[in-house]
Structures are given as C-alpha cells and as structure tokens.
Biopython code that builds the backbone (N, CA, C, O; Angstrom):
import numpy as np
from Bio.PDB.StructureBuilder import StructureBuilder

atoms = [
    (1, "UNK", "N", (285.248, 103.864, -59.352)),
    (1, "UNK", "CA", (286.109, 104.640, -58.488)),
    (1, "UNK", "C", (286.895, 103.726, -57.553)),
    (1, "UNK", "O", (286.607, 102.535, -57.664)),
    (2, "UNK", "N", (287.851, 104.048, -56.632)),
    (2, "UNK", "CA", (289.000, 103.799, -55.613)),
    (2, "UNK", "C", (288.680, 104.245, -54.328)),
    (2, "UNK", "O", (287.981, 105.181, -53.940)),
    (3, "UNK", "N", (289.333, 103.388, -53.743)),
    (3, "UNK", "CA", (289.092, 103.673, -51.960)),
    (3, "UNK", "C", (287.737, 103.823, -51.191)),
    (3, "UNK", "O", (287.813, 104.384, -50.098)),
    (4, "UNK", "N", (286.540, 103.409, -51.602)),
    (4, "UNK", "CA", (285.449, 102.987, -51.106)),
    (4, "UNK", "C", (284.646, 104.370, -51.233)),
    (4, "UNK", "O", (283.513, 104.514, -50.775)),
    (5, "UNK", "N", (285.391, 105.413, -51.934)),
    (5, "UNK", "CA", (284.097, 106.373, -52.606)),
    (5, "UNK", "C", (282.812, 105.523, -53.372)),
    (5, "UNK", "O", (281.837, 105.612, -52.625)),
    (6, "UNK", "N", (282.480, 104.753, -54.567)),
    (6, "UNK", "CA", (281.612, 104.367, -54.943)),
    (6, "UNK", "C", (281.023, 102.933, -54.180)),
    (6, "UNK", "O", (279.843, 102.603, -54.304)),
    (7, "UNK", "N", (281.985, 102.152, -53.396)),
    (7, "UNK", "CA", (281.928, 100.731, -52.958)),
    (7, "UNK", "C", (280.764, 101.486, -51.816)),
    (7, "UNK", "O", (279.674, 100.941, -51.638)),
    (8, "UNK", "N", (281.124, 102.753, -51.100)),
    (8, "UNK", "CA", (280.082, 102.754, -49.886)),
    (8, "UNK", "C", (278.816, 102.996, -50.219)),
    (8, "UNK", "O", (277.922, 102.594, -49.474)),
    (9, "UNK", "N", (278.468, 103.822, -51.611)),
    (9, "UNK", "CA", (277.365, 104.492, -51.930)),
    (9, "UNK", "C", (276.763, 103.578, -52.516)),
    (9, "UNK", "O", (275.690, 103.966, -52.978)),
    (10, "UNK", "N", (277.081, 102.094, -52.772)),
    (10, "UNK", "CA", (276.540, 101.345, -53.684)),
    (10, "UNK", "C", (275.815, 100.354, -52.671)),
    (10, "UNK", "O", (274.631, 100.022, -52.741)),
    (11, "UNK", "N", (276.627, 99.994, -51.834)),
    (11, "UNK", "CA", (276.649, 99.386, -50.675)),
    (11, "UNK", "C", (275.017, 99.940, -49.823)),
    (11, "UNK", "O", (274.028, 99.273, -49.517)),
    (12, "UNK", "N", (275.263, 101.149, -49.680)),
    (12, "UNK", "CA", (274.031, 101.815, -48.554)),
    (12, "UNK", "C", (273.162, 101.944, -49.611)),
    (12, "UNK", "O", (272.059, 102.178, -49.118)),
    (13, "UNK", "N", (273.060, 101.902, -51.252)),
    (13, "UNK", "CA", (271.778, 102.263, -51.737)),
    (13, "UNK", "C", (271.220, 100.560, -51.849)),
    (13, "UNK", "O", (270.141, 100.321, -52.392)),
    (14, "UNK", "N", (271.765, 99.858, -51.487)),
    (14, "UNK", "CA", (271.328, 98.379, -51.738)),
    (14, "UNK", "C", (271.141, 97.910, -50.344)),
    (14, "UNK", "O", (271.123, 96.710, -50.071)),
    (15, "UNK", "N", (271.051, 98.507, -49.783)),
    (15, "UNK", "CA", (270.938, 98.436, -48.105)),
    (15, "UNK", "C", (271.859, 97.669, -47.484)),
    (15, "UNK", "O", (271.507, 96.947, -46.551)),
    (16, "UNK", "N", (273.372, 97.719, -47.972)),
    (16, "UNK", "CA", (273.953, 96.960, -46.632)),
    (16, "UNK", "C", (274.422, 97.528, -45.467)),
    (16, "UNK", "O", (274.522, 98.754, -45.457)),
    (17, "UNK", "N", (274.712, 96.945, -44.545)),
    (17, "UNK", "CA", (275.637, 98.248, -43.346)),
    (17, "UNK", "C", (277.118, 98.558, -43.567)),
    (17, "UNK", "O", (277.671, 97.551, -44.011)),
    (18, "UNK", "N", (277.667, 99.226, -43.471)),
    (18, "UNK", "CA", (279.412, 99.725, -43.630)),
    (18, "UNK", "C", (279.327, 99.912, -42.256)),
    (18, "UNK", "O", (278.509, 100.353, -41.448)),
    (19, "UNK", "N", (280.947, 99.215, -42.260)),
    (19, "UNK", "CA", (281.798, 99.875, -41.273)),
    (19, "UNK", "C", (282.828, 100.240, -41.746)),
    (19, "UNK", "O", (283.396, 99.551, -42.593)),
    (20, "UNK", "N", (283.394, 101.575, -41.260)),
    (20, "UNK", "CA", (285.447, 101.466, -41.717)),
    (20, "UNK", "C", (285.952, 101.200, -40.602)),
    (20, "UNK", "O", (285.496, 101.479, -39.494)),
    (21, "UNK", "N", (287.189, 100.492, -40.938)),
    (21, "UNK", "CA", (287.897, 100.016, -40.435)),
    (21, "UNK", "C", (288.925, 101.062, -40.382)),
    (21, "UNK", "O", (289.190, 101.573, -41.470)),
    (22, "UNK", "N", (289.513, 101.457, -39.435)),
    (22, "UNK", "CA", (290.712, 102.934, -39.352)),
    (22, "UNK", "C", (292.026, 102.317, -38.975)),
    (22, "UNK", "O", (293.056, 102.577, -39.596)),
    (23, "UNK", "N", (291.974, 101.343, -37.756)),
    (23, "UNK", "CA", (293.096, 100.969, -37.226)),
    (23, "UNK", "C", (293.208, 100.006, -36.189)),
    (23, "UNK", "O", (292.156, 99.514, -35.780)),
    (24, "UNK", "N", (294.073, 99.714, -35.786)),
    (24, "UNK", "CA", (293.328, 98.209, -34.864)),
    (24, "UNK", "C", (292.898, 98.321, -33.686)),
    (24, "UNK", "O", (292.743, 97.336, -32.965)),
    (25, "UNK", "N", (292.533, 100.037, -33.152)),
    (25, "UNK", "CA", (291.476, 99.642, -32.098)),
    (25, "UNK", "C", (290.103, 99.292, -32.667)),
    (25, "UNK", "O", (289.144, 99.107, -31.918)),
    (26, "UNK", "N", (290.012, 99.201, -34.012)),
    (26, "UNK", "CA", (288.384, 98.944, -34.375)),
    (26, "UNK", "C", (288.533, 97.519, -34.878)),
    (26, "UNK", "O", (287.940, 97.200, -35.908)),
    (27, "UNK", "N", (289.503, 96.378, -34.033)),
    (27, "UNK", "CA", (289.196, 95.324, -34.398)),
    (27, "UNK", "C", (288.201, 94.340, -34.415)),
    (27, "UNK", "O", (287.933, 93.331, -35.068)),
    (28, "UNK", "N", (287.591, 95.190, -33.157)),
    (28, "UNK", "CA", (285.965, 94.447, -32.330)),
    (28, "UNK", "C", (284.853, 94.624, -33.371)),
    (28, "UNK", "O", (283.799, 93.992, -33.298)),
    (29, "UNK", "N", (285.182, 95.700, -34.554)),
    (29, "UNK", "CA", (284.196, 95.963, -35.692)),
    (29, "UNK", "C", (283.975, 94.159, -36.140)),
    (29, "UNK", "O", (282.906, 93.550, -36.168)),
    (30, "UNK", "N", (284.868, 93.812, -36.341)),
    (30, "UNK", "CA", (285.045, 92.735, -37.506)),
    (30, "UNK", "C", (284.533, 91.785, -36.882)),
    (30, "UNK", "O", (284.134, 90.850, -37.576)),
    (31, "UNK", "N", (284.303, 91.651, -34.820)),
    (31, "UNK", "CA", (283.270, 90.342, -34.723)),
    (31, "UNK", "C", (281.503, 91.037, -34.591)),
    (31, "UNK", "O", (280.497, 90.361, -34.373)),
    (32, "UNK", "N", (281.554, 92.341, -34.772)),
    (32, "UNK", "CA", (280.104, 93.268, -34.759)),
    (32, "UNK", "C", (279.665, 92.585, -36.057)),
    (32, "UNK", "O", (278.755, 91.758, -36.102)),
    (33, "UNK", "N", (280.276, 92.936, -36.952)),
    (33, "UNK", "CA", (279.634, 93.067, -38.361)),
    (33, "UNK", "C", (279.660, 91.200, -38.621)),
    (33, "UNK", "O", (278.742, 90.696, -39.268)),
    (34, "UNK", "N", (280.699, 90.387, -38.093)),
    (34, "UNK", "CA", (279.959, 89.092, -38.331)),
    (34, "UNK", "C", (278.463, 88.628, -37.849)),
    (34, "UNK", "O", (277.659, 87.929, -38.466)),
    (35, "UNK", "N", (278.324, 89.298, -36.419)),
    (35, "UNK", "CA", (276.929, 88.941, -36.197)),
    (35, "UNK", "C", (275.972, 89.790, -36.593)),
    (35, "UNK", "O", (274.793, 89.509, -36.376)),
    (36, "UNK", "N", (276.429, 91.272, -37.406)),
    (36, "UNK", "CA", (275.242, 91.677, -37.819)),
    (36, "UNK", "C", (274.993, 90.922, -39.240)),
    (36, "UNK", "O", (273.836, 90.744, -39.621)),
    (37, "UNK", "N", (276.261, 90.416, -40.128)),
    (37, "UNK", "CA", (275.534, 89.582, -41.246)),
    (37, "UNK", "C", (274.791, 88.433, -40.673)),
    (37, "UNK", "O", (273.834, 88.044, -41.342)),
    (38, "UNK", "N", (275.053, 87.803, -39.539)),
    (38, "UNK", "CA", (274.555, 86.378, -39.391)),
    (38, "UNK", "C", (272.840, 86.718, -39.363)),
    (38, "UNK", "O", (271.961, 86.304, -40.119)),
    (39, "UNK", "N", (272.749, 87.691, -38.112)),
    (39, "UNK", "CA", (271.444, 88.318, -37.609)),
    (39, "UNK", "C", (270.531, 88.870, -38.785)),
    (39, "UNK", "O", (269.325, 88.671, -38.928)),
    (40, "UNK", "N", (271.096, 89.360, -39.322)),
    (40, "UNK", "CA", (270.210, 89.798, -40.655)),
    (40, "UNK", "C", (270.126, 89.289, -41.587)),
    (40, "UNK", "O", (269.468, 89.812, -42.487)),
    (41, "UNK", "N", (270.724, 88.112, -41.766)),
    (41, "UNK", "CA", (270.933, 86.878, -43.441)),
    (41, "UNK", "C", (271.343, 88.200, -44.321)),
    (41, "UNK", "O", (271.005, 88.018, -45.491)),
    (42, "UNK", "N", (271.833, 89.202, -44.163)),
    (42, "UNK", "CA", (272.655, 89.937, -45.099)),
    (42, "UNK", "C", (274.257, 90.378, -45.135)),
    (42, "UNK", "O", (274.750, 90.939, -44.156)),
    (43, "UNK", "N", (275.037, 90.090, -46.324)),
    (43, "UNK", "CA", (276.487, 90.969, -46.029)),
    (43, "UNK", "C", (276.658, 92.345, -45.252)),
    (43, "UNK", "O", (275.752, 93.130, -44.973)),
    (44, "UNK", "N", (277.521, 92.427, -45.065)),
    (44, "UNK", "CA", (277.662, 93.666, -44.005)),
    (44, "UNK", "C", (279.122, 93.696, -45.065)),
    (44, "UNK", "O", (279.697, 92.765, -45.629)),
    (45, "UNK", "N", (279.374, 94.986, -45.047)),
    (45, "UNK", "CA", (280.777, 95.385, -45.538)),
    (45, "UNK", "C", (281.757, 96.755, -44.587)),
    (45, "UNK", "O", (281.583, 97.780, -43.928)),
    (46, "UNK", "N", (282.642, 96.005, -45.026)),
    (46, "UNK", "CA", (283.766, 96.587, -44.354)),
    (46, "UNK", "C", (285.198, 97.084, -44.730)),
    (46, "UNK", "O", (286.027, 96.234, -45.056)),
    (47, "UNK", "N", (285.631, 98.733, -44.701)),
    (47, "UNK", "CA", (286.172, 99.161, -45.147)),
    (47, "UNK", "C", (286.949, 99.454, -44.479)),
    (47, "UNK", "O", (286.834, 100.287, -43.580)),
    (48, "UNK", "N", (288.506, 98.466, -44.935)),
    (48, "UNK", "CA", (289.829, 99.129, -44.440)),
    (48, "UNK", "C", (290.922, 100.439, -44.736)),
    (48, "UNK", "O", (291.594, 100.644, -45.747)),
    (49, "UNK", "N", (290.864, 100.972, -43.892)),
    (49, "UNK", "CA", (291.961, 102.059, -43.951)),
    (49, "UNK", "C", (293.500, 100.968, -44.176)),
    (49, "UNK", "O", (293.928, 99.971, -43.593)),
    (50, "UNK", "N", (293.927, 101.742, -45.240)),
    (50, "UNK", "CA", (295.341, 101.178, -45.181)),
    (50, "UNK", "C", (296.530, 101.060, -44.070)),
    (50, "UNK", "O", (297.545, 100.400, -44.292)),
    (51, "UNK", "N", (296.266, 101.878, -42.661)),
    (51, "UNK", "CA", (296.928, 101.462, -41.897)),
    (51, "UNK", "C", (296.219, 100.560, -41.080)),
    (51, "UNK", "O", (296.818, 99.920, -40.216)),
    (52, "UNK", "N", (294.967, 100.437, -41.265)),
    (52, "UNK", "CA", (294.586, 99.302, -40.500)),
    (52, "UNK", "C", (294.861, 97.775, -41.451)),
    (52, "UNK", "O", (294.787, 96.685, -40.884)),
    (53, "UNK", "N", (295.096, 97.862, -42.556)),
    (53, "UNK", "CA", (295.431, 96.306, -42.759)),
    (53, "UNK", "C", (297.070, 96.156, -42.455)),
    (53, "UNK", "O", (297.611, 95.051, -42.497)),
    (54, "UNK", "N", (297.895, 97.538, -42.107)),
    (54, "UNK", "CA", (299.056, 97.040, -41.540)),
    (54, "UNK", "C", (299.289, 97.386, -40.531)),
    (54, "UNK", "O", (300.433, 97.755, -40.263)),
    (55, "UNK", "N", (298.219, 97.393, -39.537)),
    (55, "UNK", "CA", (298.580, 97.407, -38.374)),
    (55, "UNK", "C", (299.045, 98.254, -37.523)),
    (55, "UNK", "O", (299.307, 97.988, -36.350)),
    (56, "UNK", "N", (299.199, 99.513, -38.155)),
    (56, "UNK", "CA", (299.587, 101.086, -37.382)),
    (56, "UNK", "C", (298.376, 101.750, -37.260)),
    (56, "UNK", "O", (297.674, 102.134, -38.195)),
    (57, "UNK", "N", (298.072, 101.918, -35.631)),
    (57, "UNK", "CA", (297.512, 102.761, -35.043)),
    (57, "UNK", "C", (297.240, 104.185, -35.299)),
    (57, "UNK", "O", (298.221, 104.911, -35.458)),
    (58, "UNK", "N", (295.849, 104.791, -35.373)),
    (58, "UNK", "CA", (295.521, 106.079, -36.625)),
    (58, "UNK", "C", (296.077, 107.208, -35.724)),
    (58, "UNK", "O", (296.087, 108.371, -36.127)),
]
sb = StructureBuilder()
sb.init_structure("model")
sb.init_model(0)
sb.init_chain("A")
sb.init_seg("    ")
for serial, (resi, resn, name, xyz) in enumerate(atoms, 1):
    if name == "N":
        sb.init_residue(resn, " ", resi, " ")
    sb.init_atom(name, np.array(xyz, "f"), 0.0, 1.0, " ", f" {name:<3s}", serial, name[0])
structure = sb.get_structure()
C-alpha cells in the first residue's frame, strides 16, 4: 500500500514508535524521535504529510 496505511501497521506490529509529521509546527518531532532512536538502540519512524515536506502550514 501508499501513504503510510501499511508502513504504520508494520512499523507498530514490530514495535517501532511513529510519529506524523503534518506541518512545520511539528518540526521539534524530528529532534524527539532522534533521541527516542538513540535512547532505545531502536528506529523510530516518521511520517510526512505532504505539506509538511513543502513547508505549508496544515
């Protein structure tokens, strides 16, 4: 599948954490989820909304 329908469910049954990403007030996600991979020796994943990789506010 597309757009993080199967990427999230695969993700949480293998235990990683998700975040989405919506828009660039959730830029502070992206230094959260670095220290939650560091803290946990696991990937953390993170899902962009298409206006958040260009930069328009949701």
């Amino acid at each position: 599948m597309y757009k993080g329908q199967v990427s999230q469910d695969v993700a949480e049954a293998i235990g990683l954490t998700v975040h989405h990403i919506t828009g660039p007030e959730d830029d502070w996600l992206f230094e959260r989820a670095s220290e939650q991979a560091w803290l946990q020796r696991r990937p953390v994943l993170l899902l962009c909304s298409r206006d958040a990789l260009l930069g328009v506010a949701a």
